[in-house]
C-alpha positions, 0 to 999 in steps of 0.5 A: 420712295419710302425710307423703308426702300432706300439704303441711307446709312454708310455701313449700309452702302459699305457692305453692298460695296464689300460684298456685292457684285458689280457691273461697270458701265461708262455712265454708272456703277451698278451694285448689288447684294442679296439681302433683304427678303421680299423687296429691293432697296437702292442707293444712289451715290452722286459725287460732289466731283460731278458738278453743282447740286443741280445737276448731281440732283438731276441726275439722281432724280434720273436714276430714281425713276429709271429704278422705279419704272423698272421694279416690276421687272427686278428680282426681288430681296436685294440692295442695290446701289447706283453710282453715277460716273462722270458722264452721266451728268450729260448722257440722255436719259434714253442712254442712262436706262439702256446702260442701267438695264444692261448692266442690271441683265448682267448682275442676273437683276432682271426676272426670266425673259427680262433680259432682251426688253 
């Protein structure tokens, strides 16, 4: 993903945290703030408390495909930010993108008609 397309600094994460809305899942937090015009930006927050860097690595490699294969569908000018729970290190793949795109139809992310797919 490009720089531009990723949230990197703190205050950034902060502010999507403060005054965003969320959707909680077992497997993941979703975060998500209208901001930026003409296109999203994620975050992805994995915890040292999850388990080595393989796995918390394998787990935000996951999350950033399931965000990439699913931007054609997403509405356009927010930051979103995934955090990962502690189950998601376990969870298939399958389970981590039905949770993500539940919650994603929850935060109304998804563009009209989305929201059954």
């Amino acid at each position: 993903m490009k720089r531009a397309t990723t949230l990197k600094e703190n205050y950034e994460f902060r502010r999507v945290y403060r005054k965003g809305k969320s959707g909680v899942s077992p497997l993941l937090v979703v975060y998500a703030l209208p901001g930026r015009a003409g296109r999203n930006r994620l975050g992805v927050t994995v915890s040292a408390k999850l388990g080595h860097a393989v796995a918390r690595n394998r787990v935000r490699r996951r999350l950033r495909e399931i965000y990439r294969l699913s931007q054609p569908e997403l509405r356009r000018g927010y930051d979103i930010v995934l955090v990962a729970r502690g189950r998601a290190v376990d969870a298939a793949y399958r389970d981590l993108e039905r949770a993500y795109r539940r919650l994603c139809a929850q935060l109304g992310l998804l563009e009209a008609g989305e929201e059954n797919a």
